[in-house]
C-alpha positions as CSV (number, residue, x, y, z in Angstrom):
1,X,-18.4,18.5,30.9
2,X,-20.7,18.8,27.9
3,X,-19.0,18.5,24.7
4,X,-20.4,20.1,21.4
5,X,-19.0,17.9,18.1
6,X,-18.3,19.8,15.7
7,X,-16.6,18.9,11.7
8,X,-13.9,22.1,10.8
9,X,-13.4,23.2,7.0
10,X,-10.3,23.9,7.6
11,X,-9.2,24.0,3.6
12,X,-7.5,27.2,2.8
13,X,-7.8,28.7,6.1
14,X,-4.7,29.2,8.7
15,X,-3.9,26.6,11.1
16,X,-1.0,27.2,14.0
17,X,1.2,24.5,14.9
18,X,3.5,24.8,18.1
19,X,5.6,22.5,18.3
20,X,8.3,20.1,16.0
21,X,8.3,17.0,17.9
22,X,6.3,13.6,17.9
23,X,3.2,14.9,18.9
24,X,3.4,17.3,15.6
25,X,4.3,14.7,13.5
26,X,1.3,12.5,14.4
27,X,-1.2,15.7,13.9
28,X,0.4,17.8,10.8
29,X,-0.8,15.4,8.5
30,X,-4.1,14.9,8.9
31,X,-4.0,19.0,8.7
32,X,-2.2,18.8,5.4
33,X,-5.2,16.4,4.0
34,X,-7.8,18.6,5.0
35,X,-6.4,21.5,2.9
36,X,-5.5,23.9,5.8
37,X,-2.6,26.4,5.5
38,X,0.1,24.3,8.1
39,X,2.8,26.7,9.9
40,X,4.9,25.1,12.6
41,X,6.2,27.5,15.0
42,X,9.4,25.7,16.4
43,X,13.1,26.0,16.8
44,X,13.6,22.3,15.5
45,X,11.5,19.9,13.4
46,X,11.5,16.2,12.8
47,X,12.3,14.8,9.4
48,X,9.5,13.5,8.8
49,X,7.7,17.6,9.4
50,X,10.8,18.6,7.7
51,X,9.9,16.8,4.1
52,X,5.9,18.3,4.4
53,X,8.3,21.3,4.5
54,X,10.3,20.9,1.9
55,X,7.2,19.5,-0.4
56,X,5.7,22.7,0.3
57,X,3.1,21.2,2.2
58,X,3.6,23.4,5.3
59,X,6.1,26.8,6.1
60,X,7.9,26.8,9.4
61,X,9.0,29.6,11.3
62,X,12.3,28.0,12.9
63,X,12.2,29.9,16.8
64,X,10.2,29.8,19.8
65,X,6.7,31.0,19.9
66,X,5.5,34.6,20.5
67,X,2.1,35.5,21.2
68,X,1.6,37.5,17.8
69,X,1.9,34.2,15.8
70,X,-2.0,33.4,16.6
71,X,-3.0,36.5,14.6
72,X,-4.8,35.1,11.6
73,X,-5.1,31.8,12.6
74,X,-8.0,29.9,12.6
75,X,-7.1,26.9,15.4
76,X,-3.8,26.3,17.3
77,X,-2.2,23.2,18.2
78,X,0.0,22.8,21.1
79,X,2.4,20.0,20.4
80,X,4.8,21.1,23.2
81,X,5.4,19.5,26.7
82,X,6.5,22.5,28.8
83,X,3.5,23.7,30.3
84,X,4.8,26.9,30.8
85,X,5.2,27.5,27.1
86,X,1.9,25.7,26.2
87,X,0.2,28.1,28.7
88,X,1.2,31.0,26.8
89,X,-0.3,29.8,23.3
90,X,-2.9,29.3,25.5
91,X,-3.8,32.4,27.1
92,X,-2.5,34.3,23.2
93,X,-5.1,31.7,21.3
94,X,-8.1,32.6,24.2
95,X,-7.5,36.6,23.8
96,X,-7.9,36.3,20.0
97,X,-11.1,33.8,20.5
98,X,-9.6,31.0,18.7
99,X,-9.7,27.9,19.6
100,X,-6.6,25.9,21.1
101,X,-5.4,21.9,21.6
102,X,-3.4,21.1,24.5
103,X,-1.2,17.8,23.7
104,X,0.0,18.3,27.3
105,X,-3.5,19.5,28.9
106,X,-6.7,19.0,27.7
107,X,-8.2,20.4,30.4
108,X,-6.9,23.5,30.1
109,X,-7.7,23.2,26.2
110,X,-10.4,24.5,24.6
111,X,-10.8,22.4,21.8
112,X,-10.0,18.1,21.6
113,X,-9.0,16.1,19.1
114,X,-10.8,12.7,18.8
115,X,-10.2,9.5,17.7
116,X,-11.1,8.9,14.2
117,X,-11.7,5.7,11.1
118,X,-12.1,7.3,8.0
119,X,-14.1,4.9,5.5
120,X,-14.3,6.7,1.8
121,X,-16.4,10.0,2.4
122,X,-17.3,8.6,6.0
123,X,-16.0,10.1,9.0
124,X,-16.2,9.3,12.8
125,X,-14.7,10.6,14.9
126,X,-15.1,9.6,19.0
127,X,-14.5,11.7,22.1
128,X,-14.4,10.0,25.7
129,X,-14.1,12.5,28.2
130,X,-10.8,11.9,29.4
131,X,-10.2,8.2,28.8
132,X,-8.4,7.9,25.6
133,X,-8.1,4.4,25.3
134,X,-11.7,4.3,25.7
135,X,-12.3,6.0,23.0
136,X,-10.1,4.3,20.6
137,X,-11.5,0.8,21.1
138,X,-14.7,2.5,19.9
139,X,-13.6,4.0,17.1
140,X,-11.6,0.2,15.8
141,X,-15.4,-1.5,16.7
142,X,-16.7,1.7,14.3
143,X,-14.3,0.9,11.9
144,X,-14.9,-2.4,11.8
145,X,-18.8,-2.1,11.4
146,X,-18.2,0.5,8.1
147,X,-15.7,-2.6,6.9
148,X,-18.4,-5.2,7.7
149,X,-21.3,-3.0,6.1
150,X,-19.7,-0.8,3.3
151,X,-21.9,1.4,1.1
152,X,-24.4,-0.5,-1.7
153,X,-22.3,1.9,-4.6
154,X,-19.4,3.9,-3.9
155,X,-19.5,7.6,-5.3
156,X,-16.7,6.9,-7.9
157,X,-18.3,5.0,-11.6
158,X,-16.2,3.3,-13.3
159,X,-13.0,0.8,-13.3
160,X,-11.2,0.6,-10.4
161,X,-7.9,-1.8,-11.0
162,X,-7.0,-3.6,-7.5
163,X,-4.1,-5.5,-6.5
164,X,-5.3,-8.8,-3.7
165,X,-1.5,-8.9,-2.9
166,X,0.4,-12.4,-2.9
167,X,-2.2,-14.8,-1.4
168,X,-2.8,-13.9,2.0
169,X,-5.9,-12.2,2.2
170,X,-4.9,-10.0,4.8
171,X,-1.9,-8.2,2.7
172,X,-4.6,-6.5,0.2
173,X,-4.7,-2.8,1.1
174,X,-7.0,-1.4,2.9
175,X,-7.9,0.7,0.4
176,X,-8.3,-1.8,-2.2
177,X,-10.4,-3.5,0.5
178,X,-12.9,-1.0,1.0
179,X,-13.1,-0.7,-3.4
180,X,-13.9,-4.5,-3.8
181,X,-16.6,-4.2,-0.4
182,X,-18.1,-1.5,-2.7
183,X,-18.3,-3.2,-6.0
184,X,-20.9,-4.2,-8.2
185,X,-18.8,-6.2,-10.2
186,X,-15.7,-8.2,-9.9
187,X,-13.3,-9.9,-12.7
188,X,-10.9,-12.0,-10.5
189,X,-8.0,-13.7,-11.7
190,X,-7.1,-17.3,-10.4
191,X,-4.4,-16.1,-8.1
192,X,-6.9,-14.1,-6.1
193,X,-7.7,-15.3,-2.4
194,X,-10.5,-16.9,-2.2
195,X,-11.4,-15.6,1.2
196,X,-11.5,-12.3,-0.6
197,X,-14.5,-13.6,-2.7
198,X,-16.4,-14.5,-0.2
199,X,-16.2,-11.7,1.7
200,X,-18.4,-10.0,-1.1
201,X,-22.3,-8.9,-1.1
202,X,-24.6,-11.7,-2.6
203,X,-25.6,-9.9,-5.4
204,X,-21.8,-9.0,-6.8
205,X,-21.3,-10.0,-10.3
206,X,-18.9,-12.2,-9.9
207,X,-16.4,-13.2,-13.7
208,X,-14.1,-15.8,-13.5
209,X,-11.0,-14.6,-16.0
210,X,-10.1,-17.9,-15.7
211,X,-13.1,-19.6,-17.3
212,X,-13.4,-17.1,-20.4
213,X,-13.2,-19.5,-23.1
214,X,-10.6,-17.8,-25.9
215,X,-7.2,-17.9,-26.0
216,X,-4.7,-15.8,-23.7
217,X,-4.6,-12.6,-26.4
218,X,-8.5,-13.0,-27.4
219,X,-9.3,-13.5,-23.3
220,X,-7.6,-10.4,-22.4
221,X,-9.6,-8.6,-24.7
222,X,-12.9,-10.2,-23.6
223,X,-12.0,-8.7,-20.1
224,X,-11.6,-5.4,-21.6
225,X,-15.0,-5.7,-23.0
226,X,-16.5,-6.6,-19.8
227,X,-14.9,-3.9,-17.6
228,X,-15.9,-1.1,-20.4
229,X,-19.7,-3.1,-20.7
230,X,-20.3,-3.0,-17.1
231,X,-18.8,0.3,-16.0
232,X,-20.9,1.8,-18.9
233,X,-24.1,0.3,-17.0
234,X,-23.5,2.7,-14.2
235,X,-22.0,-0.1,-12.4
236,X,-18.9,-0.4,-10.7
237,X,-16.4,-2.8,-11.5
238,X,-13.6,-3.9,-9.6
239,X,-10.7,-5.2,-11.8
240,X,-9.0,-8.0,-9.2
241,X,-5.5,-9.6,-9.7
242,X,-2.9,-11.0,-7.7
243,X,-0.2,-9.5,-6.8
244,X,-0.2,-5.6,-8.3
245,X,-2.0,-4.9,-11.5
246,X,0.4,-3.4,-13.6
247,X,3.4,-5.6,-12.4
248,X,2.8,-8.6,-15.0
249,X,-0.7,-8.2,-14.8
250,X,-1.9,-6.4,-17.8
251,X,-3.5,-3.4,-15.8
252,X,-2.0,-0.9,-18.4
253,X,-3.5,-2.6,-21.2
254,X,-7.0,-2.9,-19.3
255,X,-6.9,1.0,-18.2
256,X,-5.8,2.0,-21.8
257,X,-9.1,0.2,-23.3
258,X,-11.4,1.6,-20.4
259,X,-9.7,5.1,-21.1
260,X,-10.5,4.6,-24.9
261,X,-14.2,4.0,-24.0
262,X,-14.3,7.2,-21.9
263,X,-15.2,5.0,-18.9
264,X,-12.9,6.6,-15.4
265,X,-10.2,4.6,-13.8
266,X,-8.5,4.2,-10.5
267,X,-5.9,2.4,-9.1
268,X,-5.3,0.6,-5.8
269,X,-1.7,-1.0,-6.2
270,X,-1.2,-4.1,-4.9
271,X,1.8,-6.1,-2.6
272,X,4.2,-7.5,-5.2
273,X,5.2,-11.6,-4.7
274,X,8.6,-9.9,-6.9
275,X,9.2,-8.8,-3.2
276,X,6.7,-10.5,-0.4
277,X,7.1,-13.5,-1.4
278,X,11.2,-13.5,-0.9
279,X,10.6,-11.4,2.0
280,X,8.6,-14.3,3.6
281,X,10.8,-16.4,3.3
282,X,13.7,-14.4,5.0
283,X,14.9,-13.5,2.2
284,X,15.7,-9.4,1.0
285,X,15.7,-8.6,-2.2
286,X,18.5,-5.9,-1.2
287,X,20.7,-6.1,1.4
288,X,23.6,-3.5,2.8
289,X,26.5,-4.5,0.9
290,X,25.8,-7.1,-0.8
291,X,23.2,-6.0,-3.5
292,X,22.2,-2.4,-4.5
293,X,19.8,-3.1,-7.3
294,X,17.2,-5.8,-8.1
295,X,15.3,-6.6,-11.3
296,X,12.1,-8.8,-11.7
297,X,11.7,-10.3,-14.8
298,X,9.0,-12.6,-16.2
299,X,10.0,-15.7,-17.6
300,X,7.1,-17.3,-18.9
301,X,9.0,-17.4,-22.5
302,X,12.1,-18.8,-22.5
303,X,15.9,-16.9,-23.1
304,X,16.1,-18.6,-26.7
305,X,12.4,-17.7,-27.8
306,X,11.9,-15.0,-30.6
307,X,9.4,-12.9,-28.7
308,X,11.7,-12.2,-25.5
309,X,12.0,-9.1,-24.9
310,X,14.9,-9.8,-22.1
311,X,18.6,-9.4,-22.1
312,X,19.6,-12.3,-20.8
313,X,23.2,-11.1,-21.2
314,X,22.9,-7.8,-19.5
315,X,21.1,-9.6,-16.5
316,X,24.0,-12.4,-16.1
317,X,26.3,-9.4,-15.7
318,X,24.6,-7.4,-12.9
319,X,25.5,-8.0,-9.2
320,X,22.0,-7.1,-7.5
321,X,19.3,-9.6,-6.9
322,X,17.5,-11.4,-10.3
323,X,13.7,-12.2,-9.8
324,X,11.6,-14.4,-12.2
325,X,7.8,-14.4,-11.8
326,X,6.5,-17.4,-14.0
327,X,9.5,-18.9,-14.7
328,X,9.2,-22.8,-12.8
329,X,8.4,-24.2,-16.2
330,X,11.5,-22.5,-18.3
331,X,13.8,-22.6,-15.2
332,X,16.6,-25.3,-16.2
333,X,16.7,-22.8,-19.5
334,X,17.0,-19.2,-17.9
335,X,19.4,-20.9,-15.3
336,X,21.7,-22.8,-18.5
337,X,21.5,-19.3,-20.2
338,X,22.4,-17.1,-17.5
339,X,25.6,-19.4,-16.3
340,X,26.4,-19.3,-20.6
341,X,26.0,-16.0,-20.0
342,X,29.2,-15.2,-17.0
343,X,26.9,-16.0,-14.3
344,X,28.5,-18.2,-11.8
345,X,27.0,-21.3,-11.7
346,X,27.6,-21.3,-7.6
347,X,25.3,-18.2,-7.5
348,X,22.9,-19.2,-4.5
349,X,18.7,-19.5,-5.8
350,X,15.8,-19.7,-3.6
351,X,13.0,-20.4,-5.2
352,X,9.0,-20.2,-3.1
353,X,6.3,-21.5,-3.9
354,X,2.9,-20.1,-2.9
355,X,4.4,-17.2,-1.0
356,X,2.3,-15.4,2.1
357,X,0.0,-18.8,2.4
358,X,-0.7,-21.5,4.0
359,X,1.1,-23.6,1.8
360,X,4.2,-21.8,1.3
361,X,7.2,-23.6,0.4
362,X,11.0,-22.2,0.2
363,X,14.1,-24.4,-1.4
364,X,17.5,-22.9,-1.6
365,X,19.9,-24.0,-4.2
366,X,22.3,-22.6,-6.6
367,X,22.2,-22.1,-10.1
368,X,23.4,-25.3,-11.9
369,X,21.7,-27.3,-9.3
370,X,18.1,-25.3,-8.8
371,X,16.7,-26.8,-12.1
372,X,17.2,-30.5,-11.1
373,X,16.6,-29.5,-7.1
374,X,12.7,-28.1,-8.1
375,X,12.2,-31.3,-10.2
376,X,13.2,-33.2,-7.2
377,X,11.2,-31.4,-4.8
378,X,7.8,-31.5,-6.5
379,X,7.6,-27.7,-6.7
380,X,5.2,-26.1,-8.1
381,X,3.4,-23.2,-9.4
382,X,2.9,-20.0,-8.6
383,X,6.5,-20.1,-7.9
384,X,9.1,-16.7,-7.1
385,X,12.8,-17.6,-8.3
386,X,15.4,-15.4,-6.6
387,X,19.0,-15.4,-7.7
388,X,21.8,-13.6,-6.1
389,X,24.0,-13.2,-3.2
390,X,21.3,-12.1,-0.5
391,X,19.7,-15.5,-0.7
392,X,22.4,-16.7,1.3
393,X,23.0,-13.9,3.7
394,X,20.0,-14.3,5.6
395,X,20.1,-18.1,5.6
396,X,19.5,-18.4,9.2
397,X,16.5,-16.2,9.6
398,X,12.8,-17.4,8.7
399,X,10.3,-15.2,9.4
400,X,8.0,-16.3,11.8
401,X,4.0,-17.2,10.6
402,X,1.3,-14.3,11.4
């Protein structure tokens, strides 16, 4: 069999799906991205095809298909495994001269759905004559070329603000991947991977926030200038921090000044050490009865300081989970003001240094004793603190390395 390939505009136009089950849940989405008009013709739906239907992203008629529900349609999926049924839509869909996917039959389908990578505007999508599998490996070595060899300038101009995740290159979205492949420009942080950076194109601007030589308030508005100076060069810069942006990391302040310069922005949030980093070290930052709430807080300033903007009172009284980004050096501090505060001084503390690398490092303590414990233990910055009952509720599990 001779295949013709062929790309649908499906946006606006009627698409008929039969079927409520897996298969459907797998193939309504993609349906829903490319604009069509989604009904599901079935007498049950799984929740996850029930909340596209209570978004509004798709109507269901909640019975068993008749042939009339092909009027108007512009292609029909079969997501059914009686072939009997599927037969019918079928033999409706080929009097009506639409076409027709068989999940349960392609041969006796007159349309297939490939496998497809989507890269930005680029899509590929692979058909394999029957072997499936086949297929698939050629559209991850596809995917992997358009990773390997992205675009010289992506379509958007502008600022794009990127979270790199926690340290392990690998936990950076793929989207955020694809955005700093793409980039002219990129202002990285110190907490960014460095396999990230060299993953990037020779001729990449690469600026070292690090090295800008003000002071913290008078360096954060040097970046500004340089995201607003380059973007406004037609380049496109790529704004790269660790962890996510905007928690701790001054993206709101860096999208406010590229807004004020008319210069575009984007976002591609980034993994949070507030909740990787515990999670790597078998720790959950909520757990089934034992904490139903979690706060991060940053304590880079210390309880007693005039310019903190916590309430170190309110926190000692909540029962969830208490995380501090940035807060090794005022530790024996936040820990004295929090027990002052009604906070048991029993309260069990983890605290993990370098989380998601290769030189991760967990210690478990409580809170009168987690001050004096760090000292002891040579630890380090960038450090997560975690206080609360769900550091010792998991004490036995330790996530393996991968």
């Amino acid at each position: 069999m001779s295949l013709y390939p062929l790309a649908l505009r499906l946006d606006g136009r009627r698409v008929l799906v039969v079927g409520g089950g897996s298969v459907a849940t797998r193939r309504v989405p993609a349906l829903i991205a490319a604009g069509a008009r989604v009904e599901i013709v079935s007498p049950v739906l799984t929740p996850a095809l029930q909340a596209h239907i209570d978004a509004g992203r798709a109507t269901w008629t909640p019975r068993r298909f008749a042939p009339g529900d092909v009027a108007g349609a512009w292609l029909v999926h079969v997501a059914i495994d009686d072939p009997e049924a599927a037969a019918q839509v079928s033999v409706a869909a080929e009097e009506k001269g639409i076409f027709c996917v068989r999940a349960d039959d392609r041969d006796a389908a007159t349309a297939w759905t490939p496998a497809v990578t989507r890269h930005g505007q680029v899509t590929v999508a692979v058909t394999d004559g029957g072997d499936r599998r086949r297929a698939m490996a050629v559209r991850d070595l596809v995917a992997h070329a358009l990773e390997a060899t992205p675009p010289a300038s992506p379509e958007f101009k502008g600022v794009a603000l990127v979270g790199a995740g926690p340290g392990d290159p690998e936990l950076i979205t793929v989207k955020g991947r694809r955005l700093l492949a793409a980039a002219d420009v990129v202002v990285a942080d110190r907490l960014v991977p460095g396999m990230l950076l060299g993953e990037l194109r020779p001729e990449v601007e690469l600026i070292d926030a690090a090295k800008i030589p003000y002071g913290p308030s008078a360096a954060q508005e040097e970046i500004n200038r340089i995201l607003v100076d380059r973007a406004l060069q037609g380049k496109f810069v790529v704004r790269l921090k660790g962890g996510d942006n905007f928690v701790f990391g001054r993206g709101g302040e860096e999208a406010l000044a590229c807004v004020a310069a008319g210069v575009p922005v984007i976002v591609a949030p980034g993994v949070t050490s507030s909740i990787a980093a515990p999670a790597l070290a078998g720790i959950p930052v909520t757990h089934r009865g034992v904490a139903h709430e979690f706060t991060v807080v940053s304590g880079h300033i210390p309880p007693e300081h005039q310019d903190s903007l916590v309430d170190w009172a309110a926190l000692a009284r909540l029962r969830g989970t208490l995380v501090v980004l940035m807060g090794l050096k005022n530790l024996p501090k936040i820990a004295e003001r929090l027990i002052a505060e009604g906070r048991s001084a029993s309260t069990p503390v983890a605290v993990i240094q370098e989380g998601s690398t290769a030189h991760q490092r967990s210690l478990r303590s409580t809170l009168a004793e987690v001050a004096a414990d760090v000292a002891a233990a040579g630890i380090r910055p960038p450090a997560v603190v975690v206080i609360g009952d769900v550091v010792a509720v998991t004490a036995d599990f330790i996530p393996a390395a991968g």
